[in-house]
C-alpha positions as CSV (number, residue, x, y, z in Angstrom):
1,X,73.3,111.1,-16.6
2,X,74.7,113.9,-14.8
3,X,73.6,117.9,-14.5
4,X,75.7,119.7,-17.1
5,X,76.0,123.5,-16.5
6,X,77.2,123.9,-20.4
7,X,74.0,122.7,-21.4
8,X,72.1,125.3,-19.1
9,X,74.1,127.6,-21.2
10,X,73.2,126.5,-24.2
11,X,69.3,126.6,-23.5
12,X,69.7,130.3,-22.2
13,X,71.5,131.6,-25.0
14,X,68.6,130.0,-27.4
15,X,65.8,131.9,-25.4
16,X,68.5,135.0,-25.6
17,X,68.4,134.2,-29.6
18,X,64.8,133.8,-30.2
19,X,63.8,137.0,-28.1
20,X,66.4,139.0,-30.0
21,X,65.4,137.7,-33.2
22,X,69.2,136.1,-33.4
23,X,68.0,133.9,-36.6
24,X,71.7,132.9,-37.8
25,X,71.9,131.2,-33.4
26,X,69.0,129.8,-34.3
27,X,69.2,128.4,-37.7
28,X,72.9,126.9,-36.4
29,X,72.1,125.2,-33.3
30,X,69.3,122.6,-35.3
31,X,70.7,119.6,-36.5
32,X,70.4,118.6,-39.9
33,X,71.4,115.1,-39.2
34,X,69.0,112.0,-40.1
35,X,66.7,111.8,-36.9
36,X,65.6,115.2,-36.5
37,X,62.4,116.2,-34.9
38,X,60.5,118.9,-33.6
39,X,57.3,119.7,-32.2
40,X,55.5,122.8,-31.8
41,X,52.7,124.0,-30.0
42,X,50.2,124.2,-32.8
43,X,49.0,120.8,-33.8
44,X,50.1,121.4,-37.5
45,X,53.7,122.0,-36.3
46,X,55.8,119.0,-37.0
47,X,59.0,118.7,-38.6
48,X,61.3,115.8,-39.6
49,X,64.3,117.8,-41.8
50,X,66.2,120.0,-39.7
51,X,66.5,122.2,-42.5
52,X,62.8,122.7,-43.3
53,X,62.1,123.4,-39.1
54,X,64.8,126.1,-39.1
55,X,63.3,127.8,-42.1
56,X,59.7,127.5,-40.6
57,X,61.0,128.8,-37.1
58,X,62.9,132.1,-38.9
59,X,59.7,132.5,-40.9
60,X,57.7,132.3,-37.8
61,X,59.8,134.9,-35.8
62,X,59.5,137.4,-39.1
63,X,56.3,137.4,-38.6
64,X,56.0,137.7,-35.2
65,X,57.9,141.3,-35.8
66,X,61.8,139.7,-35.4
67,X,61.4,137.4,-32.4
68,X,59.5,135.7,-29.6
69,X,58.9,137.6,-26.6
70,X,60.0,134.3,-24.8
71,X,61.0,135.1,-21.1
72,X,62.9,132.5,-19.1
73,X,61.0,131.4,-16.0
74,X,63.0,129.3,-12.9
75,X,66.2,127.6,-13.8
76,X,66.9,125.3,-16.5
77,X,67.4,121.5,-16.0
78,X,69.8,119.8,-18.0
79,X,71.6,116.5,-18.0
80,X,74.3,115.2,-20.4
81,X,76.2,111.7,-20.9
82,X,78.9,111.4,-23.7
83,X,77.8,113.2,-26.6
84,X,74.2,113.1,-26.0
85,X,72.1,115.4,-23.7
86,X,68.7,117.0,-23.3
87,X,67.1,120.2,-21.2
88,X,63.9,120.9,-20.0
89,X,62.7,124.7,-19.1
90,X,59.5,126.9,-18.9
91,X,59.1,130.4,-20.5
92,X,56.4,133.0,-20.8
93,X,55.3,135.7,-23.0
94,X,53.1,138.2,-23.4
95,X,49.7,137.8,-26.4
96,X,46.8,139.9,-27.1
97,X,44.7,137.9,-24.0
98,X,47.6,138.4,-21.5
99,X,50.4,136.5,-20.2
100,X,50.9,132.7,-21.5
101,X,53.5,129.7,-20.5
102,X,55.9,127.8,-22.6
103,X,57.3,124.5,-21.7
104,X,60.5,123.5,-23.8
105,X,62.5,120.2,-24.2
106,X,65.1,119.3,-26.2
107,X,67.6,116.7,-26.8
108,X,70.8,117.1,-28.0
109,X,74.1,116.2,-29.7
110,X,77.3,116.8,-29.8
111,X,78.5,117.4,-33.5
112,X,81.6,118.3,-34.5
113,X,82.0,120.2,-30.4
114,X,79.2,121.8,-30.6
115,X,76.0,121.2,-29.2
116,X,73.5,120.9,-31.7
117,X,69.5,120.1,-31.2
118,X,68.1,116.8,-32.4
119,X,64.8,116.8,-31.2
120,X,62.8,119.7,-29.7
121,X,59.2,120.3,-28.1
122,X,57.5,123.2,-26.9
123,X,53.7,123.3,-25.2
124,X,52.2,126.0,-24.4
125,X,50.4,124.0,-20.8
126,X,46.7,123.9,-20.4
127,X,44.9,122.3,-17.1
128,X,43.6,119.0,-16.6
129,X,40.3,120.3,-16.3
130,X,39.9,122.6,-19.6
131,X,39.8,119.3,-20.9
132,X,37.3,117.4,-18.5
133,X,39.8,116.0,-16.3
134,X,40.4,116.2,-12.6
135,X,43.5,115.1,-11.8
136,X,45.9,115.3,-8.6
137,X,48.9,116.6,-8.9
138,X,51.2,116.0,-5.5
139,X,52.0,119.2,-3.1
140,X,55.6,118.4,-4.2
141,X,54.7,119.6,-7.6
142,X,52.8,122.5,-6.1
143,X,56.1,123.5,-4.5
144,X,58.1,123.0,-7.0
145,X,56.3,125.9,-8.9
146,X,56.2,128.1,-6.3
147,X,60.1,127.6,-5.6
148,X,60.0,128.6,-9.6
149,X,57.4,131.9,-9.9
150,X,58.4,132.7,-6.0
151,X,55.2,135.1,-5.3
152,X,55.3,138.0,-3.7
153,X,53.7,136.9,-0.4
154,X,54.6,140.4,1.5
155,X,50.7,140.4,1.8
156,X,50.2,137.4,4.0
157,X,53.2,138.1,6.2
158,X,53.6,138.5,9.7
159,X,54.8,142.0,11.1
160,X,58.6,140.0,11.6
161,X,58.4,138.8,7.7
162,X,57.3,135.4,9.0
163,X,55.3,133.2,6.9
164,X,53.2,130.1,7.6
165,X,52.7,127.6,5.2
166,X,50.5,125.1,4.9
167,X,50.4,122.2,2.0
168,X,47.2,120.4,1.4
169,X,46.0,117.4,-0.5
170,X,43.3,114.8,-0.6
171,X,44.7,111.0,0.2
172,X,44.6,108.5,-2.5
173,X,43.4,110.9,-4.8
174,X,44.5,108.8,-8.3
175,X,43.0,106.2,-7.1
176,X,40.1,107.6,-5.9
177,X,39.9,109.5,-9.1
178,X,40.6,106.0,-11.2
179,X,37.6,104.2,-8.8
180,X,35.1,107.3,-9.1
181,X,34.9,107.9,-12.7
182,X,36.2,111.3,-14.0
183,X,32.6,113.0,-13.8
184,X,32.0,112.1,-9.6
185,X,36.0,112.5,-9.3
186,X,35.3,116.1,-10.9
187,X,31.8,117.2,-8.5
188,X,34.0,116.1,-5.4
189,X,37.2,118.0,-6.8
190,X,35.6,121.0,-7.1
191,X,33.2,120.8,-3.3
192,X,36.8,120.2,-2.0
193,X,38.5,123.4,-4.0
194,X,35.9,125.3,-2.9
195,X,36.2,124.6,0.8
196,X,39.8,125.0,1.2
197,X,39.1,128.7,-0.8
198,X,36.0,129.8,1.7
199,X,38.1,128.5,4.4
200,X,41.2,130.1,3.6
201,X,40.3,133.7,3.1
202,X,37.6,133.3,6.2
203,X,40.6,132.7,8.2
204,X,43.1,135.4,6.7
205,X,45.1,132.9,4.5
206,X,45.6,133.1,1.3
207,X,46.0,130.5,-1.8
208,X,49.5,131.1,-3.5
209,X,48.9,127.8,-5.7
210,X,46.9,124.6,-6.8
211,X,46.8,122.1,-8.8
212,X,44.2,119.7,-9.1
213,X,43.6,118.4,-5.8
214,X,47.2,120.1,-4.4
215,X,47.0,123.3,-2.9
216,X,50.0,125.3,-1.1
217,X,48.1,128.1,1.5
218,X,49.9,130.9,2.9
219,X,49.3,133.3,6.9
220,X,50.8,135.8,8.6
221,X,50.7,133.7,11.9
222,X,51.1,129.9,12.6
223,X,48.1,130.5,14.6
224,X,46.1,131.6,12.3
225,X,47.0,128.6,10.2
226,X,46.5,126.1,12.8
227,X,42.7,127.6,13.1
228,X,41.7,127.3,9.1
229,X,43.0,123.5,9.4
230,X,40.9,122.6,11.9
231,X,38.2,124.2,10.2
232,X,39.4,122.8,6.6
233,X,38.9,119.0,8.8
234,X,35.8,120.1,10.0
235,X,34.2,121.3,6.9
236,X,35.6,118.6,4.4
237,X,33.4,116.2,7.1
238,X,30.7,118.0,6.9
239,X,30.5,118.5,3.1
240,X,31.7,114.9,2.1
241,X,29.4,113.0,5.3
242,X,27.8,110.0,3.6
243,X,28.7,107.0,6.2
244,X,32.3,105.4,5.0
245,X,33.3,108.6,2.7
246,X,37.0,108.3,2.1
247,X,37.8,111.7,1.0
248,X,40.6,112.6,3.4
249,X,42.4,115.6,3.3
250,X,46.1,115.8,4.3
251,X,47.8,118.9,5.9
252,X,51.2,119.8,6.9
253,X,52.5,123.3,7.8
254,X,55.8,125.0,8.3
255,X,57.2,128.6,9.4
256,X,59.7,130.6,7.5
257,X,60.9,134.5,6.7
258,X,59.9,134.9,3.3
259,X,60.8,138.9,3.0
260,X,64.7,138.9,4.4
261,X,65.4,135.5,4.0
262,X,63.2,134.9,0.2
263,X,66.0,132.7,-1.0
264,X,66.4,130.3,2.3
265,X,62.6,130.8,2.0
266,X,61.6,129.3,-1.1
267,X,64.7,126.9,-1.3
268,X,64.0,125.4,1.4
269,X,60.9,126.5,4.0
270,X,58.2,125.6,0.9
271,X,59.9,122.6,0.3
272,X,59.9,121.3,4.1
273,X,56.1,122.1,4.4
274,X,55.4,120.1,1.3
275,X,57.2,117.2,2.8
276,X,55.5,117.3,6.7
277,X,52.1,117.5,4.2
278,X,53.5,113.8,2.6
279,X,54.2,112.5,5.6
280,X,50.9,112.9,7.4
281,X,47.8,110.6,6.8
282,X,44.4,111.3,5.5
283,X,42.7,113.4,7.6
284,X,45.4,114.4,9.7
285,X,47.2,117.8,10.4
286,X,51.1,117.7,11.0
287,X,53.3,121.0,11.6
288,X,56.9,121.1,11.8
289,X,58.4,121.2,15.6
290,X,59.0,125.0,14.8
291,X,55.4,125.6,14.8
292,X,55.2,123.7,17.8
293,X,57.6,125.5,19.7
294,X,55.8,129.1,18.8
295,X,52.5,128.0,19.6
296,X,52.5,125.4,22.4
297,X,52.5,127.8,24.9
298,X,49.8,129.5,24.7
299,X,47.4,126.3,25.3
300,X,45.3,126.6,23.1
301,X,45.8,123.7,20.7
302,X,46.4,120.7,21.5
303,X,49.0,118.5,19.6
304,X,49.5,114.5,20.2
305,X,52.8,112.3,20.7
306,X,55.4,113.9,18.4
307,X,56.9,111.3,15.8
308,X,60.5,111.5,13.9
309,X,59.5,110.9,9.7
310,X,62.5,111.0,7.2
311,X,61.8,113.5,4.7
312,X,62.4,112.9,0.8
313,X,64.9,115.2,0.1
314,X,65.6,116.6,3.5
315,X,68.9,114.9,5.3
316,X,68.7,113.2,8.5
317,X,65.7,112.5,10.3
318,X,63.0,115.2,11.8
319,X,60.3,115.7,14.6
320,X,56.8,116.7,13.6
321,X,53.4,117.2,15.7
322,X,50.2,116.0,15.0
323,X,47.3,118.4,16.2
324,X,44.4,116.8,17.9
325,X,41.2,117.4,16.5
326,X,42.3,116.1,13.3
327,X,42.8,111.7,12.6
328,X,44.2,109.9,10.9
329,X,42.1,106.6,12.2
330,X,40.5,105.6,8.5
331,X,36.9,105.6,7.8
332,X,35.0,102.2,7.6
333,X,33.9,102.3,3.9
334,X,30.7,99.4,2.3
335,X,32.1,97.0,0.5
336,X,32.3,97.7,-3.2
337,X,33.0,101.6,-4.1
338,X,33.9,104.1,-1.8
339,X,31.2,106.7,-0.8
340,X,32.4,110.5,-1.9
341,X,29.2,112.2,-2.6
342,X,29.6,115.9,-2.0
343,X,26.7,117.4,-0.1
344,X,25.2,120.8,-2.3
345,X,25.9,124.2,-1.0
C-alpha cells in the first residue's frame, strides 16, 4: 500500500457533494457491483445493493433539507494498491444539541477508471465510558487529535507565544485495566482524571485533551509546568497510597511557539512531547533538553543524568532530562493483584 493523493481527492469531493446536496456525485460514485456494503450510523442502516444504499442516502439528504452539513476535519488518509484502495476521515456537523463528529471509511475500486465505493462506514464516535468502559488510549493518540482540531491555545501562552506541553498517562494502564476489573479500573480512572484537572488549573495549566487515561496539558511557562508535575507525582501518591499501589503516572514535556509558528507547532512540538511522555517510566517526569536549557539556570529544579532515547517517529537520536523528585524505581506490589484503591476526597 502506498498514500494516494487521488484518493484524498476523491473523499473531499464526496464531503463537497453531500454538503451541497450533489445527489447525481453521490448516486455515481457507489458501486453497484456484487460485494457492496455500507454501514451507517444508525443501527438499522445496512445495505448490501449499491443501488438500494444510493437511493436511501438521496432520500436521507432530502429530508435533511438537500444535504449533510458534513464539515471536513484534519486531512484525509488514503492508501491505494492496483485497482483497490480505501480512506479514512473525520467530519462534523452541526444538530439541534450542538456540534457532533463523524468518522468515515471506505474502500474502493477502480471500475472502468473511475474510483467507485465498494464498501463504506460512518460512526458518529461515542466514549469508552458512556458505555461503562475505562479504557486508555495512548498520548500518541491524544496528539494526534490535537495535531487534527489544533486549539486555539493563545490563552495558555507565554508573553513570546511560547507554549509548554506536557503529555500524561498512567503505566500499564490495559493491563492494569484487564487485572482490575472494568468497575475498580473505572473508580481509579476517574481519582486519577480528577487530579491531573485540580492540579492543572491550580498551577495555571490548562487541559487541551484526554482520553481515557491520556491527557495532553498545556502553560504559558516551562516553569510553571515543571511545578504541576511535581505536584501531579505528589498527589497521585497521596491519593492511590495503599502499600505496593502500581498506579504510576508518566510525564513528558516539551517547549514550542504555538501563535507564529502554529504549523511547526502542532506538526511537530505536540508530537515530540507525546514521544519524551513514551519514553519515560511510571512515575517519572522527562522534559525535552530545550526545557532544560531555559530552566536549569535558575536552580531551582533539580534534574538527574541526562539519557539519549530514540523517538518513534522522530529521526536520529535525542537527549532528555529526568527531574528529580519524581522515580521511576517500581513499587514492591503483594503477590497476587496489584493494590490501586483510590483514597475518597
Amino acid at each position: 500500500m502506498e498514500p494516494s493523493d487521488e484518493l484524498c481527492r476523491v473523499a473531499e469531493r464526496l464531503i463537497a457533494s453531500v454538503r451541497d446536496g450533489d445527489e447525481e456525485a453521490i448516486s455515481g460514485r457507489l458501486s453497484r457491483q456484487a460485494g457492496f456494503e455500507r454501514f451507517g450510523s444508525d443501527p438499522a442502516e445496512w445495505w448490501r445493493d449499491g443501488e438500494q444504499a444510493a437511493l436511501v442516502w438521496v432520500q436521507q439528504m432530502r429530508e435533511m433539507g438537500g444535504s449533510y452539513p458534513w464539515r471536513l476535519v484534519g486531512d484525509v488518509n488514503a492508501q491505494v494498491e492496483g485497482t483497490v484502495g480505501w480512506f479514512a476521515l473525520r467530519a462534523e456537523f452541526d444538530t439541534p444539541t450542538g456540534v457532533a463528529s463523524l468518522r468515515l471509511t471506505a474502500v474502493l475500486h477502480l471500475e472502468h477508471g473511475e474510483w467507485k465505493i465498494v464498501q463504506i462506514h460512518s460512526s458518529v464516535p461515542t466514549t469508552n465510558e458512556s458505555h461503562g468502559f475505562m479504557l486508555s488510549t495512548s498520548v500518541e493518540e491524544v496528539a494526534e487529535a490535537v495535531a487534527a482540531t489544533r486549539p486555539d491555545l493563545s490563552a495558555t501562552s507565554a508573553p513570546d507565544g511560547t507554549v509548554t506541553i506536557a503529555f500524561t498517562d498512567i503505566e500499564d494502564s490495559t493491563r492494569l485495566n484487564e487485572f482490575l476489573g472494568d468497575q475498580r479500573w473505572i473508580e481509579v480512572l476517574r481519582a486519577h482524571n480528577d487530579v491531573l484537572r485540580v492540579v492543572t488549573t491550580d498551577h495555571g495549566g490548562t487541559v487541551v485533551k484526554n482520553h481515557g487515561d491520556g491527557f495532553m496539558l498545556a502553560f504559558p511557562s516551562s516553569r510553571r509546568a515543571i511545578q504541576s508535575a511535581l505536584a501531579i507525582q505528589s498527589s497521585m501518591a497521596a491519593r492511590f497510597r495503599d502499600p505496593g499501589s502500581v498506579i504510576r503516572v508518566r510525564i513528558g514535556m516539551h517547549v514550542g511557539e504555538a501563535i507564529r509558528e502554529a504549523d511547526d507547532f502542532f506538526g511537530h512540538a505536540v508530537n515530540y512531547a507525546a514521544r519524551i511522555a513514551a519514553s519515560a517510566s511510571g512515575g517519572e517526569i522527562v522534559t525535552s533538553s530545550l526545557i532544560h536549557d531555559l530552566v536549569a539556570h535558575t536552580g531551582e529544579f533539580r534534574f538527574g543524568e541526562p539519557r539519549t532515547v530514540e523517538l518513534k517517529g522522530v529521526p536520529g537520536t535525542h537527549l532528555v532530562y529526568p527531574v528529580d523528585g519524581s522515580s521511576s524505581d517500581p513499587l514492591e506490589a503483594p503477590a497476587g493483584a496489584p493494590a490501586a484503591t483510590a483514597e475518597p476526597g
